[in-house]
Each structure stands twice: as C-alpha cells, then as structure tokens.
N, C-alpha and C positions, 0 to 999 in steps of 0.2 A: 225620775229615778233610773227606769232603762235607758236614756239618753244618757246620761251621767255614766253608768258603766260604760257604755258603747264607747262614747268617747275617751274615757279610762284604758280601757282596752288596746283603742287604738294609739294611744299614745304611747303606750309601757313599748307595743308592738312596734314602732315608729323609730323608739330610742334603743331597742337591742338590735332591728336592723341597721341602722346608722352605726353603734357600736361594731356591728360583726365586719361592716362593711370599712370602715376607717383601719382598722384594728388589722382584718385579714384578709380581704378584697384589693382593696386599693395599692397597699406596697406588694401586692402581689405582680398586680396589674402594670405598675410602674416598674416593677424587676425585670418585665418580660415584654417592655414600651407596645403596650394595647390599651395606653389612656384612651383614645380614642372611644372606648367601649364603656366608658366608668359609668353610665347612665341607666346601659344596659346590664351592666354587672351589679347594682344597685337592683334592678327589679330583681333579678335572677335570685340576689339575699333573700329575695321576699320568698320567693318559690321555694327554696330551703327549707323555709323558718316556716310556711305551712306546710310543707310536705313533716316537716317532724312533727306539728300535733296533731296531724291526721295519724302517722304511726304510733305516738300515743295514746292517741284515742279507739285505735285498732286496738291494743296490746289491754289497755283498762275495761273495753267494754265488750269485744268480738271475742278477744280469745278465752274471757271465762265463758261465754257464750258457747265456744266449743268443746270443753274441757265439763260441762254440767249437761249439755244436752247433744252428743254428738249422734249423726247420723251413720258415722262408720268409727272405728278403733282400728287404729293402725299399729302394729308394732312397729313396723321402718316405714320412717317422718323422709326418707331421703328425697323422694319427690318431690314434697314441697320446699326442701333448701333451695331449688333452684329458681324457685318462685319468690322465694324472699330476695335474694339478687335482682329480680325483674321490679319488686317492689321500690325498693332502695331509689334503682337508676333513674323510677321515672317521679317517685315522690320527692327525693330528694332535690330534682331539680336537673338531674345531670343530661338526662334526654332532652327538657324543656331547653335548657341554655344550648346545645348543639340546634337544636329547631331551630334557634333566633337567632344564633348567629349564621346562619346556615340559610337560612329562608329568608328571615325576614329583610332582606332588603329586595328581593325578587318580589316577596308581598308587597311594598313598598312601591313596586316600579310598575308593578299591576294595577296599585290602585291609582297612580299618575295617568298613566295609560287611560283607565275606563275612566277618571274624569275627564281627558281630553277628548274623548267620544260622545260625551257627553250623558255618562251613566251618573247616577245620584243617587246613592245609597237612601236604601229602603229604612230610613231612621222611624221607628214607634213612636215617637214624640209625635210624627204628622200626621201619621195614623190615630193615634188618640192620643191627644193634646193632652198635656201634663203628669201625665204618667211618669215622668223622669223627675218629678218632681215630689214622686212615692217610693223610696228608695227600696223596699219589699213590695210593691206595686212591681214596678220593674223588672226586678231582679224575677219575681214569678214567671211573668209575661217571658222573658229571653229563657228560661229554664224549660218553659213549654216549649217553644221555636227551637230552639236548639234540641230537646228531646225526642221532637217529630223527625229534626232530621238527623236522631242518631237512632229511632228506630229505622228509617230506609237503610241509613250506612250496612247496619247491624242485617237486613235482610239483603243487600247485595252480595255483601261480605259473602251468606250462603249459597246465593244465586249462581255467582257467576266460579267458575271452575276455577281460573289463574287464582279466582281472588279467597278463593275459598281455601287453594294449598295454601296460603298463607297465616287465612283466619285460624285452619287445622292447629297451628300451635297452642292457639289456646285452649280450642277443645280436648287436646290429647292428655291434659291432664286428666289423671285418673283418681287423685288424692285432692275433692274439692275442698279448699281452706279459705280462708280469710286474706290469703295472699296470692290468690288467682287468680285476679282481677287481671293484673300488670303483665301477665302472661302472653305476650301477643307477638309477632315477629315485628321488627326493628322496620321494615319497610311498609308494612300496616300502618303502623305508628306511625309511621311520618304522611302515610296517605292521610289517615286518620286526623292527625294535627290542621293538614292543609287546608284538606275541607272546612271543621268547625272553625277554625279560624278566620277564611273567608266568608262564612254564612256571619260571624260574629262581625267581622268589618264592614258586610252588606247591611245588616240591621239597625247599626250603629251601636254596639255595645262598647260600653269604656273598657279600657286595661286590665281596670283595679276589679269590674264588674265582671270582666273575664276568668280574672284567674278567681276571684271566689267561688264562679257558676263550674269551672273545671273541680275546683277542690270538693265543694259539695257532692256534685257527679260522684267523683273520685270516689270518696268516702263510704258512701250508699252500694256505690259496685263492691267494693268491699266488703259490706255487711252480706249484699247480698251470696257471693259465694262463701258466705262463712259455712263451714260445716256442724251446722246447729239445730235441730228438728224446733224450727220457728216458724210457725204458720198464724198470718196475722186477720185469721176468723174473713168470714163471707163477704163481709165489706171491707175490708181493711187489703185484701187481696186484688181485690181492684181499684184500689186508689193507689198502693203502694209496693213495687214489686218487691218480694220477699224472697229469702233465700230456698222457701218450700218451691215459689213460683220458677225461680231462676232455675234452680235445679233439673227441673224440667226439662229446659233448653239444652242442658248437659248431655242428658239421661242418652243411654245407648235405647238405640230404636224410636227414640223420639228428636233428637237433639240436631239432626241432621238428613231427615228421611222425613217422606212421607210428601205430601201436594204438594207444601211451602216450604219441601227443604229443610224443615225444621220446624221451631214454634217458639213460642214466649221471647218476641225479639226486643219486648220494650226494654229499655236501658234505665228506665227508672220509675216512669209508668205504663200500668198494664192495659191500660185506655186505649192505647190505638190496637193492640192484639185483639182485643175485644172488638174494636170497629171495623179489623181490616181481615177478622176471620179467622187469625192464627193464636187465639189466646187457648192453653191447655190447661184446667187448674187441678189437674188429677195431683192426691197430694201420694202416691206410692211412690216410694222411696226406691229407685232404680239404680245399677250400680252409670257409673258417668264417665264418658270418653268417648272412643270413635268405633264403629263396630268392626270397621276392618283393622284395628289395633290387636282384637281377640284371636287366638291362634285358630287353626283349622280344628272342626269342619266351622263354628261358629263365622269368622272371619277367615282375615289372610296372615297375621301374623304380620303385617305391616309394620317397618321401626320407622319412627317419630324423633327421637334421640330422649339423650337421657340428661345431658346437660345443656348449659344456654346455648356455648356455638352449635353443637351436634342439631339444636331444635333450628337453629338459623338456617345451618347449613341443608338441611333437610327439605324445608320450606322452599328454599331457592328451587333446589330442586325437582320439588314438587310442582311448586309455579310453572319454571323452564318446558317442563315436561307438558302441564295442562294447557301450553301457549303454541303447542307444535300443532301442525295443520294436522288434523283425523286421517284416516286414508280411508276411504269409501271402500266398503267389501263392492267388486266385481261379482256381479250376476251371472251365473256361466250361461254362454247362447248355447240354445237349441237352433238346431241346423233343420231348417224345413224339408219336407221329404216332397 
C-alpha cells in the first residue's frame, strides 16, 4: 500500500516536472541558445517544485503554529518581509541553479583531479554492505554524516571572527519566524553549499538523495525558527531540535557569548550539543539578536541593515574589517635607572 502511493507520488511528481519543464524551461533555454544546460535545467525544475511544498507546508502548518501560540506579538511584521525574500531565493531554487551553474563544474574538475591521485570516495555501501539497498536505511545514515558536519560548520561559523561577520546576518534578526531560516549572507551560502556538497560527493550520496536530505533539513530549520512557544517534553528535546531549543542559540546573552561562543549549534539534532558540552535546554523565553545590536549603555547601537542588500553590504564589511591584521598595543619601556 505505502509502496503504491510512494510510487504514485512519484509519478504525478515526474509528470508536472516534465510538463513545467517542456512547456517553460526549454523554449526558454532555446531563446537564449544554453541547450547545452537542458539536463541541468530539468533538475533545477525539480528544486522549484520542492521548494513550493516546502512553502506550503510552512504556510498550512508553521504559520497557524505562530498565529495560536506566539512567543512575541508584533505590531510591524517589516523585519520579517525581508526574510521572506531570502525564503523565496533559496527554496525556490534560484540560489541552487546560480550554485550549479557556477560551481559545479569546478566540483566536477575536483573530483577528476582526486581520482587521479588516487582518492576513492568514502561510499557507505563498503562500510556497511547493503545499506543502499534500504532506501530510509540510507537516507538516515547520510542525514546523521551530514548533520555532524553541519553541527561543526554551524560552530566555526561562531568561532572564527571573518566567519562570524557573516554568520551575524542571520542572527541580527530580531523578529524570530518561520522564515528565518534563509537569512544568511549570500557568501555563507555558497561556503555553505561547497562544503555539504563535497562531504555529500565524498560519501557517495545520489542527486536525487541530496536534494531530499537538503529539503528535509530545509523544512525542520524552518519549523524550528517558527515563533511558537513549542516545547517537545524532556525526551523529545533531545532527539529533536525544537524551536524552544533553537531559540536559545538566538537568545541575547546566550546566542553568541559565553566558552563556546554560543550553544545549541545542532542543525537538527541536539545529540552532538549534549556530547560536545554546548547543549543549553533552559526553556526562558529571552528576547533574540545580537547584543551589541542594543543601543547604549546595554550594547553599541551597532546597524546590521534593514534590508537584503543593506544586510549584504554590511556583512562584507564586517568580514573586511575582522580580516585586517590586529595591531599589537606597545608596552611603554621603562628606562632603567
């Protein structure tokens, strides 16, 4: 019976991307002679057509979610418009398709490269034998691998200073929603793409198993910045980060301070915060942002911007800045007597 829908599923899916893609892909492509790409422009349909039911399913489940149990009430939503723009670019596919044209043949000439050196991709198949042949077997096992190392990204990100003016975009929002996930600077993003996508070509993950394991991600990060007082009981909090947990990571005074620089960095489980020391499951509701975003004496009054380029532009800035060499305070001599 679940077989039967699954493949159901996949068909209907199969036949409106080949629709979208004959119909308005292709005499596109052929208008503006980049046949060359038709193969590529065929997956990218795909990344479309999942980026919209992930928006759908944001809109039917997350946003009654905030609208019934919110942690703050805003009268001006204008923060978060500019979050639904960061939403849009990257679920609808439009960031993904600049990545792959843009990247992936460099990916491509790396991975020629390490096989002439005689690198062999670390495939799970040889590690434990038939696993790929569990097709939710699998897809778990790479959900884990890839989630360990999007907790490190997730704790370099705060570690290192250049990398942190960058990460700053996402945390400067102050209005946590359901669409704040996407909130990230454009050169993150694409650090961000390079990596999983190499750990995912190291491994040996398929295409088709990539972009589900992105979209699921995707979807979860989403729930979890929803603005929703959702707390998922004593055990349910460490098996599954929650938007009570994430929130945390947010929190002024917690979110970016402190030994580790911050806390609750798992991206989707709380498992490795717990192993690695930085799990915080305090559920007070703190207000979220950056502390030197808060005017004086609290903060500095520091601007972030207020729209998408203003936060780009900012960011550069901030990087440029945390990449210039320190200058050492001089010791005044004392002159012996």
């Amino acid at each position: 019976m679940l077989d039967t829908l699954i493949n159901g599923f996949n068909a209907a899916f199969s036949a409106v991307q080949t629709e979208i893609y004959t119909v308005v892909v292709q005499p596109l492509l052929y208008h503006v002679g980049l046949m060359d790409y038709d193969d590529d422009a065929y997956d990218a349909v795909q990344f479309f057509m999942i980026g919209v039911v992930q928006i759908v399913l944001m809109l039917l489940i997350l946003r009654p979610l905030e609208a019934l149990r919110p942690v703050e009430a805003w009268k001006d939503r204008k923060a978060v418009r500019v979050d639904v723009l960061y939403t849009l670019i990257h679920r609808l596919g439009l960031f993904n398709l600049v990545f792959f044209f843009a990247f992936q043949p460099l990916l491509d000439s790396l991975q020629g490269w390490l096989r002439l050196e005689g690198f062999v991709n670390i495939n799970i198949e040889d590690v434990w034998p038939g696993v790929t042949s569990h097709a939710l077997v699998s897809f778990a096992v790479y959900l884990v691998i890839l989630d360990f190392a999007g907790y490190w990204y997730h704790r370099w990100e705060h570690g290192f200073r250049w990398w942190w003016a960058l990460h700053a975009v996402h945390h400067s929002q102050q209005q946590m929603s359901l669409w704040a996930d996407n909130r990230n600077h454009l050169l993150d993003d694409l650090i961000q793409a390079g990596f999983f996508a190499l750990i995912a070509i190291a491994i040996g993950v398929t295409p088709i198993q990539f972009v589900l394991l992105i979209a699921v991600s995707e979807w979860l990060q989403s729930m979890q910045h929803t603005n929703a007082r959702l707390h998922f009981g004593w055990l349910g909090e460490r098996l599954l980060v929650s938007p009570t947990f994430h929130r945390r990571h947010h929190a002024i005074g917690a979110g970016h301070e402190g030994r580790h620089r911050g806390c609750n960095f798992g991206v989707l489980f709380p498992w490795w915060d717990v192993l690695f020391g930085t799990a915080d499951f305090s559920r007070q509701f703190v207000a979220t942002g950056i502390r030197d975003q808060l005017a004086p004496p609290a903060g500095r009054g520091v601007e972030y911007g207020q729209g998408f380029w203003a936060q780009q532009w900012y960011g550069l800035g901030r990087m440029a800045s945390a990449l210039r060499p320190r200058r050492r305070r001089e010791t005044p001599r004392t002159e012996s007597i």
